[in-house]
C-alpha positions in Angstrom: 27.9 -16.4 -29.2 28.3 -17.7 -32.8 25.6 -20.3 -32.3 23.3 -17.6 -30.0 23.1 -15.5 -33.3 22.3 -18.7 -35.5 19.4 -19.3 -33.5 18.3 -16.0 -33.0 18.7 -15.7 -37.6 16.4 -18.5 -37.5 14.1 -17.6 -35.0 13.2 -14.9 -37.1 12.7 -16.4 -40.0 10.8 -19.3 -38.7 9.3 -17.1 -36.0 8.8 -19.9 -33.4 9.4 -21.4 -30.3 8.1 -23.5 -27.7 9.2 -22.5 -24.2 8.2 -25.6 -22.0 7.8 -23.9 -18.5 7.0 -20.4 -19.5 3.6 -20.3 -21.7 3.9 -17.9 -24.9 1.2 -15.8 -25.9 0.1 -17.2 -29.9 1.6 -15.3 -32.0 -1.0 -13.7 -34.4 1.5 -12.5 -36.9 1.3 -8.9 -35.5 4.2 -6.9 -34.7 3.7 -7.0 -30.5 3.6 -4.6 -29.0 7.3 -3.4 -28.1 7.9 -3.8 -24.5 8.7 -6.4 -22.8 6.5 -6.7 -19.9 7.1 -10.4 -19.5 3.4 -10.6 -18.3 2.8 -12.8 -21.4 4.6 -15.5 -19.3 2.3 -17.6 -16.7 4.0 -18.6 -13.5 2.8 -20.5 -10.7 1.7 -17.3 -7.5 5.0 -16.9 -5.6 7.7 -18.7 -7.8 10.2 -18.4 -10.2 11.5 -19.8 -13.4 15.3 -20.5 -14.2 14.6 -23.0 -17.3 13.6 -26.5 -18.1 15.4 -30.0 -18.5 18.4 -31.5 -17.5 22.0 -31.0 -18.6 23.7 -33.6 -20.2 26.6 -31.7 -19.3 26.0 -29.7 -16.3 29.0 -27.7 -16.5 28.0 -26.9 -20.1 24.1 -26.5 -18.6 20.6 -26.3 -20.8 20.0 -23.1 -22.8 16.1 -22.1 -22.4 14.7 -19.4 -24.7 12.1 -17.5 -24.4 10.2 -14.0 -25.2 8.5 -11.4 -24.2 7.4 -8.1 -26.6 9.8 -8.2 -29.4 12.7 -10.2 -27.8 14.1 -13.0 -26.5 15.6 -13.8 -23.4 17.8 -16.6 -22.3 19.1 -18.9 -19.3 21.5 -21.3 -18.5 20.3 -23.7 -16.4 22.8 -25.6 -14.8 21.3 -27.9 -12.4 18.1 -26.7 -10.3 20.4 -25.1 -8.3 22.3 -23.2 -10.7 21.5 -20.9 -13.3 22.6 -17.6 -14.7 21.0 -15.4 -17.2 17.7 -14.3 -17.6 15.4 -15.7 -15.2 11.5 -14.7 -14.3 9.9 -14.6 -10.8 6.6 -13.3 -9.0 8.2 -13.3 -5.6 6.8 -10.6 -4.1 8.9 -10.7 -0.8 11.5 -8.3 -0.3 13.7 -10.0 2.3 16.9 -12.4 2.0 17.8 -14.7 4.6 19.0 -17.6 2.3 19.9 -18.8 -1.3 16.4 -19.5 -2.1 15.6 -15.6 -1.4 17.8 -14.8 -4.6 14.8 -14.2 -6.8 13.3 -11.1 -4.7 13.4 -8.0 -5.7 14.9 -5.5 -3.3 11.5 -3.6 -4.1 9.2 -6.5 -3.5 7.9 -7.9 -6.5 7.5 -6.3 -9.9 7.5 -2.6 -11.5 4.3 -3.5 -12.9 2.0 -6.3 -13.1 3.5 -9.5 -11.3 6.5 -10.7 -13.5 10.0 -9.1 -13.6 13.1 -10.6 -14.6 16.2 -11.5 -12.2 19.3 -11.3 -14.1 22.3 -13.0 -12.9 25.5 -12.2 -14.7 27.7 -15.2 -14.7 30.1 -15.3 -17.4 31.0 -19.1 -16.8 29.7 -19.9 -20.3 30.0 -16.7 -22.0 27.6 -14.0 -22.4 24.2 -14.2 -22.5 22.3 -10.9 -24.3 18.6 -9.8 -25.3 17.4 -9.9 -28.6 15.5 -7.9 -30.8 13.7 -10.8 -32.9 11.4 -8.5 -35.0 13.5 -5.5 -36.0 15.9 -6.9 -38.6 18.1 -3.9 -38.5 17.3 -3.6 -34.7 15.9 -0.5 -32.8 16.4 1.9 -30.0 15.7 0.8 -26.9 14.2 3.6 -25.0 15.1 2.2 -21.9 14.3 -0.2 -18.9 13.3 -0.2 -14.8 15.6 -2.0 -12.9 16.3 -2.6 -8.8 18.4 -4.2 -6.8 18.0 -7.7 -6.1 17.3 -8.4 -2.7 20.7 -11.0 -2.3 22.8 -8.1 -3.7 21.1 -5.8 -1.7 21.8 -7.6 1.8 25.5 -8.2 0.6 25.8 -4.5 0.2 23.8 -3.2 3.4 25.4 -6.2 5.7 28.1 -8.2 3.8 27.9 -12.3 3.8 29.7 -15.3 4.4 31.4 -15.1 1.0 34.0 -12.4 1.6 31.8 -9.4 1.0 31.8 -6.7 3.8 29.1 -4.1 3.8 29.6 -1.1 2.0 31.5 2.2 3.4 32.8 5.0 1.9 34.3 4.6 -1.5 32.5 1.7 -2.7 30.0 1.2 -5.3 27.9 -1.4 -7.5 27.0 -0.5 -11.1 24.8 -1.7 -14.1 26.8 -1.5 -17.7 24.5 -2.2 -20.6 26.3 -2.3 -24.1 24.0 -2.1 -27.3 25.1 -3.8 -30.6 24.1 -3.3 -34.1 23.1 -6.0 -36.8 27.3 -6.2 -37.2 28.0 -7.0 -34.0 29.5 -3.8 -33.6 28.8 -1.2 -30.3 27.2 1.0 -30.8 27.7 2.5 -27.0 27.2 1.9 -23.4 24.8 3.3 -20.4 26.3 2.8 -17.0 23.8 2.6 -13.7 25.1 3.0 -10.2 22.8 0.6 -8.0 24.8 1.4 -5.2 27.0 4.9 -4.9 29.1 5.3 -1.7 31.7 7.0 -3.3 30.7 10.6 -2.2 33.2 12.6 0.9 29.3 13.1 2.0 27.6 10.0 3.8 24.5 11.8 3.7 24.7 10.8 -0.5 25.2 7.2 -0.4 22.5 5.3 -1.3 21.4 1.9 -2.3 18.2 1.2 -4.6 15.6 -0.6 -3.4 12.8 1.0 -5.7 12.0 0.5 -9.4 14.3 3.0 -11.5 13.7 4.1 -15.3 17.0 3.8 -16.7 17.2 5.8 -20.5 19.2 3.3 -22.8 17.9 5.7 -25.7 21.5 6.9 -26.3 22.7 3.4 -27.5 20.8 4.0 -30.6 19.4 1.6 -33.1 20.8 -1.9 -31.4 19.9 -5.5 -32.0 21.6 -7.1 -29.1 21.7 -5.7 -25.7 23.9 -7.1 -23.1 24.6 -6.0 -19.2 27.4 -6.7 -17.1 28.4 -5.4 -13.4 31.4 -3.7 -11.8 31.8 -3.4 -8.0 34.4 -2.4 -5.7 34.6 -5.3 -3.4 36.3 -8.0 -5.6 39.2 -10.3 -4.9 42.0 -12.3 -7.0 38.8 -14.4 -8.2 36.7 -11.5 -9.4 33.5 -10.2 -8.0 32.5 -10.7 -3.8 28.9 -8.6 -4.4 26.4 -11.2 -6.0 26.0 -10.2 -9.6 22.3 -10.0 -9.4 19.8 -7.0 -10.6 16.4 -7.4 -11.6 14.9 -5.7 -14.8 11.4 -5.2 -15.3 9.4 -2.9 -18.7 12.2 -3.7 -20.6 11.8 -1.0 -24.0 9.6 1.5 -22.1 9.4 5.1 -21.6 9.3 6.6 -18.4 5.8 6.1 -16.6 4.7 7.8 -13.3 2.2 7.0 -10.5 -0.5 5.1 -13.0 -2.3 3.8 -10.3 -4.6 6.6 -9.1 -8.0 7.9 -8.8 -9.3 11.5 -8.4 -13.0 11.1 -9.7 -15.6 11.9 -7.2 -17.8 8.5 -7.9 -16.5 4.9 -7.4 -15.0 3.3 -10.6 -13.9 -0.2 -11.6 -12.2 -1.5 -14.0 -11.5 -5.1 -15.1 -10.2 -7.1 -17.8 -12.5 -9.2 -19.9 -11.6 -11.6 -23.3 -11.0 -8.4 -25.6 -12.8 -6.4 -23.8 -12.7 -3.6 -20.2 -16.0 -3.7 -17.8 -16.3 -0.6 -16.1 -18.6 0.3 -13.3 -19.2 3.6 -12.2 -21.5 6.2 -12.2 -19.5 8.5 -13.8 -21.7 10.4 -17.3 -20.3 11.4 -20.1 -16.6 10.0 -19.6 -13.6 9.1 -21.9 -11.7 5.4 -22.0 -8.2 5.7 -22.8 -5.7 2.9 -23.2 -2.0 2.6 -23.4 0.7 -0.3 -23.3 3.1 -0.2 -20.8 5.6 1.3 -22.9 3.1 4.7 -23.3 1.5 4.1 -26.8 -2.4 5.2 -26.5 -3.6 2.1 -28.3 -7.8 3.3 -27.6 -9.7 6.5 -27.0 -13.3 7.0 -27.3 -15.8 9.5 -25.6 -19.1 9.4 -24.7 -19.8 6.5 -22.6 -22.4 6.8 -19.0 -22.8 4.3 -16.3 -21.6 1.3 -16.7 -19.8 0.1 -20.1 -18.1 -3.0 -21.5 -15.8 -1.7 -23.6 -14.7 -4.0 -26.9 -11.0 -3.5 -27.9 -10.2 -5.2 -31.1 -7.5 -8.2 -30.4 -5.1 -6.7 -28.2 -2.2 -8.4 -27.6 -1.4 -10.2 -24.1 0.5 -8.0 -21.8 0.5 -4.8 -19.0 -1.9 -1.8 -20.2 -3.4 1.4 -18.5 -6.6 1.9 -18.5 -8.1 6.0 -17.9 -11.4 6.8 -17.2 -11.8 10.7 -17.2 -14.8 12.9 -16.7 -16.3 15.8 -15.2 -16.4 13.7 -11.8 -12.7 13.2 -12.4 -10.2 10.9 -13.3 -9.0 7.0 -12.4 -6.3 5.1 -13.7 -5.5 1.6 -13.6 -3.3 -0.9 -14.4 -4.5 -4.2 -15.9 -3.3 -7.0 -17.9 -5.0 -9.1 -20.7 -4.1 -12.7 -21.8 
């Protein structure tokens, strides 16, 4: 932990990095924008990320940093085989069958855009924890979407060859995220059932396979976050449900249906370098754009037919885009590199 926080001292007072798999958007020496959409990150369609190099030590593994909004995110790699921490993915399948199905989401792919993280929580190391790298006294965290992996997710609905049966009455899989302040000091926790079979009712149990908003605002101003599991099944080892989750929006407020369209004409809208084409044949209509964490970041009236419409150096990541007129309203999301 002691040399995590070195780094992370340095980090921002340097305020640099070179992530070798994962590209990073330049940094223009703006504050970005706060969440972490992790759509700053290119990946290959349909793959997955768990860090570069190769271990000198593989018990020991490779530590890979890397960012997204205002923090940084780590994993361990291991071998190419095994990892733990914070890794990214695409997938977009929701099914397990094998090992190499562990970075699915239960949901099938991301909240938003096409990244998500898949965190896997072994403590073989030590623990691994985001990082607020702009905020030296930290912030609050207002809170994150998360969903069940699709390996934990099969281990709970049908058990697996490791000793994990599936669930029944009683049992239960929960998310604990702990913030901590610039002192190391917690400053609270926020706990998350992913799975809930503990109800006398059977009609109540339940098992996430969609993207949740969970509100971490009540952890205060933090600078470290970390997350940990606790589930029911375990042995004299620890643990028998994989200790998987998968986080996507991480630092965002809670969004609904974005993706929607009530005008009466046709309307696109696509991303351009700095820029939105829309074509429609809309009159008179407002542009309105927001991050993915809710901040309106452009709003201007007054535009007919089709527009390009300039936007002054955004930075990379997941925004929504609203068109709204008399003809009605569409709204889409988009991302910008």
């Amino acid at each position: 932990m002691k040399k995590q926080k070195f780094l992370l001292l340095n980090l921002v007072a340097i305020a640099v990095a070179v992530v070798p798999a994962v590209a990073k958007a330049e940094s223009t020496g703006d504050l970005p924008d706060k969440t972490a959409t992790f759509e700053e990150n290119t990946l290959p369609a349909e793959s997955h990320w768990i860090g570069d190099g190769t271990p000198d030590d593989m018990y020991a593994g490779e530590l890979n940093y890397w960012y997204s909004g205002q923090y940084m995110f780590t994993v361990n790699k291991h071998s190419d085989s095994w990892w733990s921490g914070y890794a990214l993915s695409n997938e977009t399948s929701k099914t397990y069958a094998t090992l190499d199905d562990q970075f699915h989401s239960a949901a099938g792919g991301a909240h938003q855009g096409d990244n998500f993280l898949v965190y896997y929580d072994d403590t073989y190391n030590g623990e691994l924890r985001i990082y607020d790298i702009y905020n030296e006294e930290g912030a609050v965290v207002d809170g994150m979407y998360v969903t069940n992996s699709a390996y934990a997710m099969n281990s709970i609905i049908n058990g697996d060859a490791f000793g994990s049966t599936p669930f029944d009455k009683g049992d239960y899989f929960k998310m604990i995220i702990t913030g901590y302040d610039i002192n190391e000091q917690s400053t609270g926790k926020v706990e998350y059932y992913l799975a809930d079979y503990r109800s006398e009712n059977s009609a109540e149990h339940y098992c996430i396979d969609t993207w949740q908003w969970v509100d971490l605002s009540s952890l205060g101003k933090v600078s470290s976050v970390s997350i940990h599991f606790e589930t029911s099944q375990t042995n004299a080892w620890g643990a028998l449900t994989p200790l998987y989750a998968c986080i996507d929006d991480f630092n965002s407020g809670k969004t609904v249906g974005v993706e929607s369209a009530t005008a009466d004409v046709t309307t696109q809208i696509s991303a351009m370098a700095n820029a939105l084409r829309i074509v429609t044949d809309m009159t008179d209509y407002r542009v309105d754009v927001f991050t993915a964490g809710g901040a309106q970041v452009y709003s201007q009236g007054g535009f007919s037919g089709n527009s390009v419409v300039e936007l002054e150096t955004p930075a990379s990541g997941m925004y929504v885009v609203r068109v709204s007129g008399a003809e009605g309203t569409v709204a889409k999301r988009i991302v910008l590199k």
